[in-house]
C-alpha positions as CSV (number, residue, x, y, z in Angstrom):
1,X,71.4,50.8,122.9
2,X,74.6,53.3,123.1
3,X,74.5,56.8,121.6
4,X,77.5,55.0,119.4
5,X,75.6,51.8,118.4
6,X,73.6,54.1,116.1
7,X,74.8,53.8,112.6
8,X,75.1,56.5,110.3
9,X,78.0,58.6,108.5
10,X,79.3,60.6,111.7
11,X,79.1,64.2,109.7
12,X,76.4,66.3,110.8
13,X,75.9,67.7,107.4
14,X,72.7,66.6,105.6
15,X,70.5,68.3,103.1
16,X,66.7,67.7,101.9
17,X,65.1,67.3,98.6
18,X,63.2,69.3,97.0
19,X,60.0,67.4,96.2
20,X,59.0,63.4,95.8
21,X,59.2,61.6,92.8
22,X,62.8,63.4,92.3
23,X,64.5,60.2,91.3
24,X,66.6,59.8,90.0
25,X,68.7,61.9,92.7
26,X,71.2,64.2,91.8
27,X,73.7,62.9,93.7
28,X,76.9,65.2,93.2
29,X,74.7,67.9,94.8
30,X,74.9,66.0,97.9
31,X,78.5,65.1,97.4
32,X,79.6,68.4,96.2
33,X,78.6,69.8,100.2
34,X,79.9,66.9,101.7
35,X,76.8,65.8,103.0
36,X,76.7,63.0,105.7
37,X,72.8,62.8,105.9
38,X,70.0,63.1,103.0
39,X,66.5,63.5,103.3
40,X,64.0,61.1,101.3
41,X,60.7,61.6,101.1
42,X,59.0,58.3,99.5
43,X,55.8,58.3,98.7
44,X,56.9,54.7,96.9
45,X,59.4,52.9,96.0
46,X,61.2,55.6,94.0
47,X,64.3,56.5,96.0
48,X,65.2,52.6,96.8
49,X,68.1,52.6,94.4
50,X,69.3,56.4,95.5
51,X,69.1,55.2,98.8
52,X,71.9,52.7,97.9
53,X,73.9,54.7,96.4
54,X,73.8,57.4,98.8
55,X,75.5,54.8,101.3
56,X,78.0,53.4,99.0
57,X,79.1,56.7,99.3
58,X,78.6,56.8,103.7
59,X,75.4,59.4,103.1
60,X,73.0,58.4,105.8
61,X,69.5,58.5,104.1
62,X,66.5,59.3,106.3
63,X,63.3,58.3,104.9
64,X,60.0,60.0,105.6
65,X,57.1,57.9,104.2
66,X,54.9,60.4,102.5
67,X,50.8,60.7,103.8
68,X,49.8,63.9,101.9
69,X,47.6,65.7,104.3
70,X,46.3,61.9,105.6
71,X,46.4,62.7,110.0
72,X,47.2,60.0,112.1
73,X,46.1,57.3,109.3
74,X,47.1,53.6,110.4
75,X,50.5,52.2,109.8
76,X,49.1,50.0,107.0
77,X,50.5,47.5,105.0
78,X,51.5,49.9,101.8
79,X,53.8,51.8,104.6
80,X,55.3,48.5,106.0
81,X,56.7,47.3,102.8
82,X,58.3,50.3,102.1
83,X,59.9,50.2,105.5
84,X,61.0,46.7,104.3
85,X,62.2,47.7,100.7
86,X,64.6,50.6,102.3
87,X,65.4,48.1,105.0
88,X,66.9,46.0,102.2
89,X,69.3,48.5,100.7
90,X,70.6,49.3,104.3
91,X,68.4,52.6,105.4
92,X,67.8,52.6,109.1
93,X,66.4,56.1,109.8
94,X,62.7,56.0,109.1
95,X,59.6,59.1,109.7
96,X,55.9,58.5,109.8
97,X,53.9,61.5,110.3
98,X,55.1,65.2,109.6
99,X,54.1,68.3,112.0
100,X,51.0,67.3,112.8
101,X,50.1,70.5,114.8
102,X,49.7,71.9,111.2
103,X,46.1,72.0,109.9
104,X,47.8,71.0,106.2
105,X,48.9,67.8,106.9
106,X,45.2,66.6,108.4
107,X,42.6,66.1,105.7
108,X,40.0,69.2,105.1
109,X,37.6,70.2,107.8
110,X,40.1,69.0,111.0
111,X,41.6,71.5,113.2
112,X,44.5,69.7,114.6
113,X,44.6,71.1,118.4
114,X,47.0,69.7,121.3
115,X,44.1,69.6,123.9
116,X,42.1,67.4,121.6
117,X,43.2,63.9,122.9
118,X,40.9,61.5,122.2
119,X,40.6,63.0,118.3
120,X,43.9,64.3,117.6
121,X,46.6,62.9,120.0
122,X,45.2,59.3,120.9
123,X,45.5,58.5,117.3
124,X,48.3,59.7,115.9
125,X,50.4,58.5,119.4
126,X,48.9,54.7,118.6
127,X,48.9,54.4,115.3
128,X,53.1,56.2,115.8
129,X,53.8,53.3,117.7
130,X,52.6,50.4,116.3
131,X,55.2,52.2,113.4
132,X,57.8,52.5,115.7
133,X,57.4,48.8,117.2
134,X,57.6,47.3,113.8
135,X,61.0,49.5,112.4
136,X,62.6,48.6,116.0
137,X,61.5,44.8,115.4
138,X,63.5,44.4,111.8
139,X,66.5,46.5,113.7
140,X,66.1,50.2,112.3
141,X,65.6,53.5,114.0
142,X,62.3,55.0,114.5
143,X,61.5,59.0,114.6
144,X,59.4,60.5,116.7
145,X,56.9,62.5,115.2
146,X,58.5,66.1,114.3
147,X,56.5,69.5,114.9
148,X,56.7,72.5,113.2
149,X,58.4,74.9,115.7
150,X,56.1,77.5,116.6
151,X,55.0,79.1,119.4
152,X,51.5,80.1,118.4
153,X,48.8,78.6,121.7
154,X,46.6,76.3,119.2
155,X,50.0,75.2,117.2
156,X,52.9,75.4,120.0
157,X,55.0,72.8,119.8
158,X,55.9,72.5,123.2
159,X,52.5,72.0,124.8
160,X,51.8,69.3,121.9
161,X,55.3,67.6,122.6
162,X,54.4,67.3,126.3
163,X,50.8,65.9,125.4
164,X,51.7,63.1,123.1
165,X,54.9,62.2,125.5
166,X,52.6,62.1,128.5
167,X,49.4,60.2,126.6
168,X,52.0,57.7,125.8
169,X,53.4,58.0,129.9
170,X,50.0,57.2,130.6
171,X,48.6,54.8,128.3
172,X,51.2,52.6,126.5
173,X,54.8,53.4,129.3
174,X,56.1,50.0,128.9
175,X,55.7,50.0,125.2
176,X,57.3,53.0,124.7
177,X,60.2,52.9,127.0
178,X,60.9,49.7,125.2
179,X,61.3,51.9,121.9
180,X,63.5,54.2,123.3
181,X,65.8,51.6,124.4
182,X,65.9,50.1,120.9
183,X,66.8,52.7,118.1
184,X,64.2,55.9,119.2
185,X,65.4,59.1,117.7
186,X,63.7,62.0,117.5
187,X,63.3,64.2,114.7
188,X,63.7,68.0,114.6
189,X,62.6,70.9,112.2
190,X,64.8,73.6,113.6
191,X,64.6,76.6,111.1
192,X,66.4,78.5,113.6
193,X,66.2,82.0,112.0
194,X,68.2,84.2,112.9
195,X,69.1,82.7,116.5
196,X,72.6,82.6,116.4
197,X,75.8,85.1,117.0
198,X,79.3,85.2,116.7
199,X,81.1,87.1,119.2
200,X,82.7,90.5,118.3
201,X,86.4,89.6,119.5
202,X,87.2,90.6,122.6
203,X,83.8,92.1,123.4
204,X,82.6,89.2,125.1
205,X,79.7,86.6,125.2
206,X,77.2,89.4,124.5
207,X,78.4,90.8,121.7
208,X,77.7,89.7,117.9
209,X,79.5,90.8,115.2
210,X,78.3,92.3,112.0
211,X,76.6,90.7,109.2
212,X,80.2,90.8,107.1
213,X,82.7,89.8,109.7
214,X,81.7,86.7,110.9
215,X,83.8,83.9,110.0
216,X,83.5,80.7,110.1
217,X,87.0,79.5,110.6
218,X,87.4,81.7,113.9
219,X,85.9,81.2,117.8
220,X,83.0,82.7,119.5
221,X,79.8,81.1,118.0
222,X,76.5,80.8,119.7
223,X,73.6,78.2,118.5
224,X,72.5,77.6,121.7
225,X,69.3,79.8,122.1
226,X,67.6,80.5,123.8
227,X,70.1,79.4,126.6
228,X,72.7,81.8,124.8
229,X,74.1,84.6,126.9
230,X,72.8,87.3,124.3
231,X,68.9,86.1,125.0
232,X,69.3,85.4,128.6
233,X,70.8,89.2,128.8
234,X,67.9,90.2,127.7
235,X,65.1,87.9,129.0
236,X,66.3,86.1,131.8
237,X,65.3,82.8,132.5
238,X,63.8,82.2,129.2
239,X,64.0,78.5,128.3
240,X,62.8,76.2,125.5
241,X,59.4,76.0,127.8
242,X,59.1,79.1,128.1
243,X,59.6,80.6,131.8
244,X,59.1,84.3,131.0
245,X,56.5,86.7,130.8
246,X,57.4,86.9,126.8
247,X,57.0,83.3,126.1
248,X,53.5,81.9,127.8
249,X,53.7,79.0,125.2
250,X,57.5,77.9,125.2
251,X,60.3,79.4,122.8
252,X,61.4,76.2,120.7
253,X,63.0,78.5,118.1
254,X,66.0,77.2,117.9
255,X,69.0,74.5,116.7
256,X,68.9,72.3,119.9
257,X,65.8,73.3,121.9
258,X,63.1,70.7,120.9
259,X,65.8,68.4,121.1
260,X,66.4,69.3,124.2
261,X,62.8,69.8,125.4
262,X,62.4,65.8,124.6
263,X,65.6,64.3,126.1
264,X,64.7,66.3,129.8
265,X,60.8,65.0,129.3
266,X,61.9,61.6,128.5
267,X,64.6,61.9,131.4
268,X,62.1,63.3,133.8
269,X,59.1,60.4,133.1
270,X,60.8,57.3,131.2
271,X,64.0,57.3,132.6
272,X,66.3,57.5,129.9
273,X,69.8,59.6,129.5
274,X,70.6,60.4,125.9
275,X,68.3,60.3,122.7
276,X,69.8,60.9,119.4
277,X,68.1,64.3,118.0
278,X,68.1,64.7,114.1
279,X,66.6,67.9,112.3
280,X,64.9,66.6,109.8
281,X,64.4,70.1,108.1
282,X,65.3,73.5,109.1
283,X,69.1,75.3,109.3
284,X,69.4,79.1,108.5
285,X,67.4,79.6,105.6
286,X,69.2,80.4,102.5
287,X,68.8,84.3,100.9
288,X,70.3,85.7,97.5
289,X,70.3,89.7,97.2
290,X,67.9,90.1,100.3
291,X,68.6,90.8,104.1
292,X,66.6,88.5,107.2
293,X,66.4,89.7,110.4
294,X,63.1,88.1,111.9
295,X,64.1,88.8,115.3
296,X,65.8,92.4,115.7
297,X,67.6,91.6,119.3
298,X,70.0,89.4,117.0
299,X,72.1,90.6,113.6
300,X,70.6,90.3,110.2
301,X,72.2,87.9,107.8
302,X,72.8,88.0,104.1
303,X,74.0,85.2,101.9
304,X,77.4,86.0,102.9
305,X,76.9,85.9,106.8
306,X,74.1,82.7,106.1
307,X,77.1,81.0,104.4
308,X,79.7,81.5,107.4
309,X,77.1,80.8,109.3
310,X,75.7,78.0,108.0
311,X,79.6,76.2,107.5
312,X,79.7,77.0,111.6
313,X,76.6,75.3,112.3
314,X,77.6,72.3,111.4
315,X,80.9,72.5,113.0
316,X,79.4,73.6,116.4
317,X,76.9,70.5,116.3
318,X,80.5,68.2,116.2
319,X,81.8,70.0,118.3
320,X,79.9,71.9,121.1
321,X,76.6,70.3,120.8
322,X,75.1,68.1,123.1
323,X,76.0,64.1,122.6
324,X,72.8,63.7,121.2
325,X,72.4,66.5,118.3
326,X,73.0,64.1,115.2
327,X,73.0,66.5,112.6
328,X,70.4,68.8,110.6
329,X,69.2,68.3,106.9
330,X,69.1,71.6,105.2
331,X,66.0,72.7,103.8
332,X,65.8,71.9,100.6
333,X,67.8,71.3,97.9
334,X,66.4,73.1,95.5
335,X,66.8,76.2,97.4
336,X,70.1,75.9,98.0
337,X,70.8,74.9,94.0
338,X,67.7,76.0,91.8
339,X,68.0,80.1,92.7
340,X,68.9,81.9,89.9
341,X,72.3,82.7,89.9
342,X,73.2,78.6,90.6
343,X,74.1,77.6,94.0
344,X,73.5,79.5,96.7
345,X,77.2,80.5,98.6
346,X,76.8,78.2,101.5
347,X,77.3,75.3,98.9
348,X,80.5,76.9,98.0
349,X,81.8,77.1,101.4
350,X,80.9,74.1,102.2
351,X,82.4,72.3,99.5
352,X,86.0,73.9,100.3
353,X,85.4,73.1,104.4
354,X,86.5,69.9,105.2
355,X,83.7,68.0,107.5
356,X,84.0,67.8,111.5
357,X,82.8,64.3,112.4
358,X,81.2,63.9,115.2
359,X,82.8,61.8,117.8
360,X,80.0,60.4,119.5
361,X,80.2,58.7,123.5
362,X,79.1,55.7,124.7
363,X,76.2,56.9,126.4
364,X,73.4,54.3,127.4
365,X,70.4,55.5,126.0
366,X,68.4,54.5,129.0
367,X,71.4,53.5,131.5
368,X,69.8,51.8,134.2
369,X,66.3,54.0,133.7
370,X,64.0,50.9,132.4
371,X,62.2,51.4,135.6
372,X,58.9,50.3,134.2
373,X,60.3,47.0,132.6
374,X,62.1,44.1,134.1
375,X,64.7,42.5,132.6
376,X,63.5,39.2,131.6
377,X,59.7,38.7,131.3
378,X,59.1,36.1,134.8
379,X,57.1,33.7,131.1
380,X,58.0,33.7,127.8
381,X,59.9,35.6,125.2
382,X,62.5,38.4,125.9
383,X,62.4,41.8,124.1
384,X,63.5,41.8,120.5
385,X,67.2,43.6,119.5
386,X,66.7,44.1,115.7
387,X,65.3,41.2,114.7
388,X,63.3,38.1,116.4
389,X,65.1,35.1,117.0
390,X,62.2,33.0,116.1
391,X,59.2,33.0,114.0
392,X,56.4,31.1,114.5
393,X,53.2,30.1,112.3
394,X,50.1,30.2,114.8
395,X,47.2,28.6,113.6
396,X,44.1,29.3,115.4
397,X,41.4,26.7,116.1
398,X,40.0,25.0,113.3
399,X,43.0,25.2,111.1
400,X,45.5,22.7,110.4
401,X,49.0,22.4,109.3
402,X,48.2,20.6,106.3
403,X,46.0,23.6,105.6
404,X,48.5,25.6,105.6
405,X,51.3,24.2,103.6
406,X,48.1,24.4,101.1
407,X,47.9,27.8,100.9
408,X,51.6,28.8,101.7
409,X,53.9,26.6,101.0
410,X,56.0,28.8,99.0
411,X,56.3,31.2,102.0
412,X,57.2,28.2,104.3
413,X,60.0,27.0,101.6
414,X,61.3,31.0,101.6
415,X,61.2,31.7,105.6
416,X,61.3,28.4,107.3
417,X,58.9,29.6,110.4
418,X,58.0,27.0,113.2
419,X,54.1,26.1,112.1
420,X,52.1,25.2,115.1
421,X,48.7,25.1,116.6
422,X,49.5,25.0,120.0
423,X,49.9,28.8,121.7
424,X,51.4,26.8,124.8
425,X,54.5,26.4,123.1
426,X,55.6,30.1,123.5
427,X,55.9,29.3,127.7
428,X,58.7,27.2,126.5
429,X,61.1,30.0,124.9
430,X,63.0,31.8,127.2
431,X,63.1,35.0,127.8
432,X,66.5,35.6,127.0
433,X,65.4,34.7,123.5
434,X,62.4,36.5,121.2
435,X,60.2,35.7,119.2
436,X,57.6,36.9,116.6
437,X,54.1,35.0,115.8
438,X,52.4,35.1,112.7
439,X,48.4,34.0,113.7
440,X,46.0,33.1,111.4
441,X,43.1,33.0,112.7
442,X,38.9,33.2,111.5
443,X,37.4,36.6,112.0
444,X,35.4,35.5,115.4
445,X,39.2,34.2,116.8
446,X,40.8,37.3,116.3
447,X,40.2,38.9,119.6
448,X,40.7,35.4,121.3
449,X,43.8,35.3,120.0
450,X,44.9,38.9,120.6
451,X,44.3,37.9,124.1
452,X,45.9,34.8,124.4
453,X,49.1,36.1,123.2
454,X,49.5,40.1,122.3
455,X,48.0,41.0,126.0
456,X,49.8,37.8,127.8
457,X,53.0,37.8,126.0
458,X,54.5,41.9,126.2
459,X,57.3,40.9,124.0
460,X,56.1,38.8,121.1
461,X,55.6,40.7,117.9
462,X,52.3,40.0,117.1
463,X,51.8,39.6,112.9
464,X,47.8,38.8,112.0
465,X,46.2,37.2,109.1
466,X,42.7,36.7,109.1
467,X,41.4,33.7,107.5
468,X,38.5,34.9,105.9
469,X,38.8,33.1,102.6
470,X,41.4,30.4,102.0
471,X,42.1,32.0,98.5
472,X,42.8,35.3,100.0
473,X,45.1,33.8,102.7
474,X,47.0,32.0,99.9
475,X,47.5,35.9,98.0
476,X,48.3,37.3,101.2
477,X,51.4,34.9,102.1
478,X,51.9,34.9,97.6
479,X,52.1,38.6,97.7
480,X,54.6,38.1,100.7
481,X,57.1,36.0,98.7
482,X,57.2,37.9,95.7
483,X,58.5,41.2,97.7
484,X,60.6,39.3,100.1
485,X,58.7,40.1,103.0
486,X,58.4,38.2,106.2
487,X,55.9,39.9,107.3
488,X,53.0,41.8,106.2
């Protein structure tokens, strides 16, 4: 894919609810900013119907499927047909797993560490991908896993991007490299505090103005840190990895770093040129009557100055921003519209600003940097580009046709898949074409049949139902019909 194949609203604005189970949404908040991006997070079915009227309306929802404090639990079936019900109504942007290097969202007695691999990263990297296979394979866009930005040793989030980036460079590269060629994003949570200047005019790239004269409407803003020329006055050489005696465990604090810290990584081992970036939570958070200054080598900010601030943000990402920054969804709504008092001033500036799209290049994600993956597969089916061009009904030995028109014919009547006992017939479809296979297969087949096609075939999306009972095949394919779902 292109940086510009990627569909979504162009306006970098984008703001996050306040809780789950909020729908119905209260859409004019949205509207009212002039959002271009909203945050969802769906523990069911609940936001479906915002979802389609937030893009009637060209907001791009971004949907994070909701775990609760549930680790690197599989990609299950619950999680797919939600995937498949947002799919529906026209959401592309998906999220599965949130900060992970945070103790809260792993069930109670795990201490979620970086250098764990085989308990922490193994799992949550292969369980992520089997997500990420299936949203590329219906034509949607993937996130990678976001981390809460810190740069605390057990928690950093650059030590833990580099180790589930390089378990998947050594363990699944072809896989992966395949996702990122086929709608990868990766999501953000840059609460950027107060990491970002305007220039005092005339006083040059080092100077920052005052908490009540910056502007929004006039020149000289910085959201670059920490590559910005105030930080690198004062700590040369600092980067997003760190590089200075003050940051032993990387400085990711800020609007484009981990962004930027996982297009060089993905550059540097996978080959690719541009990845879109979203932040999926985070901005300048919003203050009423108070004053922030977190870090004291850069101004405070008041609701005035987070307001300005906040209205240049946005415009810099159009603007300034790397090709790949997408946008940031402001965390959360209710912070920006439940204080007391009403909305928060930011709303009101942003309401009377009108929104900088973002004009974005066409920039080959990976350009010629597939290095791992040939073209065509020398046997067999090609890579799937949104969705398979065939389907096929495998049935494993001992199972018949006539079997299974029994048990699903009303799934056959819906989808109209090939239905076939002979696993030789995949040799025959070319690898400019795809294809995805639906096995059913007894319990002692399984792994026979894993083999014959899932580690023969790299391209084949490979669908599973076990034949255990005849009656539970036939609720299986049933339950499949009734929500309109190929697969399972």
């Amino acid at each position: 894919m292109r940086l510009d194949e990627f569909v979504w609203s162009r306006n970098p604005r984008g703001l996050h609810v306040y809780s789950i189970y909020q729908s119905p949404l209260d859409i004019p908040r949205y509207t009212r900013m002039r959002a271009g991006w909203a945050k969802l997070i769906a523990a069911g079915l609940e936001y479906v119907d915002d979802a389609q009227r937030l893009l009637d309306l060209n907001i791009t929802p971004c949907v994070r499927l909701y775990l609760g404090a549930a680790g690197a639990t599989p990609f299950a079936g619950h999680w797919r047909s939600l995937v498949d019900a947002f799919a529906r109504v026209g959401v592309r942007w998906f999220e599965f797993y949130n900060e992970p290097n945070l103790g809260v969202e792993w069930p109670a007695g795990i201490d979620p560490d970086w250098r764990d691999e085989p308990g922490i990263i193994k799992p949550l990297m292969d369980n992520w991908l089997l997500f990420a296979e299936y949203v590329v394979s219906i034509g949607c866009y993937p996130g990678f896993i976001p981390l809460a930005e810190s740069d605390d040793l057990r928690r950093a989030a650059v030590p833990w991007m580099d180790t589930m980036l390089r378990y998947l460079a050594d363990h699944h590269f072809e896989r992966y490299q395949r996702v990122l060629a086929n709608g990868l994003y990766c999501a953000t949570h840059p609460y950027i505090l107060n990491h970002w200047y305007q220039e005092t005019p005339g006083g040059g790239p080092t100077s920052a103005r005052s908490r009540g004269q910056v502007n929004a409407r006039e020149a000289g803003w910085h959201f670059e840190y920490p590559y910005d020329p105030l930080q690198q006055s004062r700590d040369p050489g600092r980067t997003v990895y760190g590089g200075t005696a003050l940051t032993p465990n990387g400085d990711p604090v800020g609007l484009t770093a981990m962004g930027r810290m996982f297009n060089e990584r993905c550059a540097e081992w996978f080959g690719s040129q541009a990845v879109p970036v979203l932040g999926t939570e985070g901005g300048i958070f919003p203050i009423r009557d108070q004053v922030y200054q977190q870090d004291t080598r850069y101004p405070a900010y008041d609701e005035f100055s987070q307001a300005e601030g906040t209205v240049a943000m946005f415009e810099w990402i159009a603007r300034q921003a790397p090709p790949w920054m997408f946008g940031v969804t402001l965390w959360k709504e209710d912070d920006y519209y439940l204080s007391s008092g009403g909305a928060v001033r930011a709303i009101d500036r942003l309401a009377e600003t009108p929104v900088v799209v973002k004009e974005v290049p066409a920039v080959e994600v990976m350009g010629s940097g597939l290095t791992g993956v040939p073209t065509l597969p020398a046997v067999g089916p090609g890579p799937i580009h949104g969705a398979a061009d065939f389907h096929m009904i495998l049935l494993a030995p001992g199972l018949d046709s006539s079997w299974f028109f029994d048990s699903a014919r009303a799934y056959w009547d819906l989808f109209h898949p090939m239905v076939t006992t002979l696993t030789e017939l995949i040799d025959f479809i070319p690898g400019s074409q795809s294809l995805a296979v639906t096995v059913i297969a007894a319990p002692d087949l399984v792994e026979t049949m894993q083999r014959a096609i899932r580690d023969r075939f790299r391209y084949v999306y490979f669908d599973l139902v076990v034949a255990d009972n005849p009656v539970r095949v036939k609720e299986v394919f049933d339950g499949r019909v009734q929500l309109g779902l190929r697969f399972g």
